[in-house]
C-alpha angles and dihedrals in degrees: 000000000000122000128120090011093301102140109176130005122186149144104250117199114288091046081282112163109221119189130178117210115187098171139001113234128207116286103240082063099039117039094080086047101050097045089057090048101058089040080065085064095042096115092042123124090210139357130224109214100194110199095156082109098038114139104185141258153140110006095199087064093053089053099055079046087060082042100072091052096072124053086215119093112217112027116155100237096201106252135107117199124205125198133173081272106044148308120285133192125221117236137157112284109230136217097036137188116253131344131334124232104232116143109049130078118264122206112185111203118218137182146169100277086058122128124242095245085055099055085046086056100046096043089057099051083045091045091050093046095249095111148042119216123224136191129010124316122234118268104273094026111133088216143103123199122223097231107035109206135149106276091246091064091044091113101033075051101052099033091058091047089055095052102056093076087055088045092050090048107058 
């Protein structure tokens, strides 16, 4: 799949979501997107989010991604954006589209290749305890991952790590 910067959905071992963004798109463009791609991982007992590939994008859209993870509306996610215009803070976007993915755990991959609206997004949901972090940040990112790997065993990393709640379990 590739639309609004949604690059792969699937199902890993484990009933682990995994999904690849490589860029966010506006939101007048994204929101409906975005809402049926997280529905897909509805049943999931953990997602994958990969930004080691992330190129960049609209802030605003990463922050209706981040949305879907709380079942609160309006929660201030720690980040202030500044563009040539004005400064803008990034909260949760109200009234979405579809379900939110609240229960399960949530692991975000980044690299050193991620943009720096990536490793914003992944350091909030960090920062508010929504995420763990995985692989090893860009030079000049003011933010440290959980599980620090080499970018290329991210996802080896994060999909173990998601399955030890399920082990411990049965």
């Amino acid at each position: 799949m590739r639309a609004a910067g949604f690059e792969q959905l699937a199902h890993l071992p484990g009933n682990i979501g995994y999904l690849e963004i490589r860029s966010f798109q506006k939101l007048e463009s994204g929101a409906a997107i975005t809402a049926a791609v997280l529905d897909f991982f509805t049943d999931t007992q953990g997602l994958v989010i990969d930004l080691r590939r992330h190129e960049g994008g609209d802030s605003a859209a990463a922050s209706l991604l981040a949305s879907h993870f709380f079942d609160t509306e309006l929660v201030h996610l720690d980040a202030e954006y500044w563009t040539d215009a004005h400064r803008q803070r990034a909260f949760l976007v109200p009234g979405l589209p579809g379900l939110r993915y609240v229960g399960p755990a949530v692991y975000v991959l980044i690299g050193k290749r991620s943009s720096r609206v990536a490793t914003d997004l992944a350091r909030m949901l960090q920062a508010v305890g929504r995420a763990t972090v995985v692989g090893e940040p860009p030079a000049g990112a003011t933010l440290s991952p959980d599980l620090m790997v080499a970018e290329e065993s991210a996802l080896v990393a994060a999909h173990r790590d998601a399955l030890k709640p399920i082990a411990s379990v049965a």
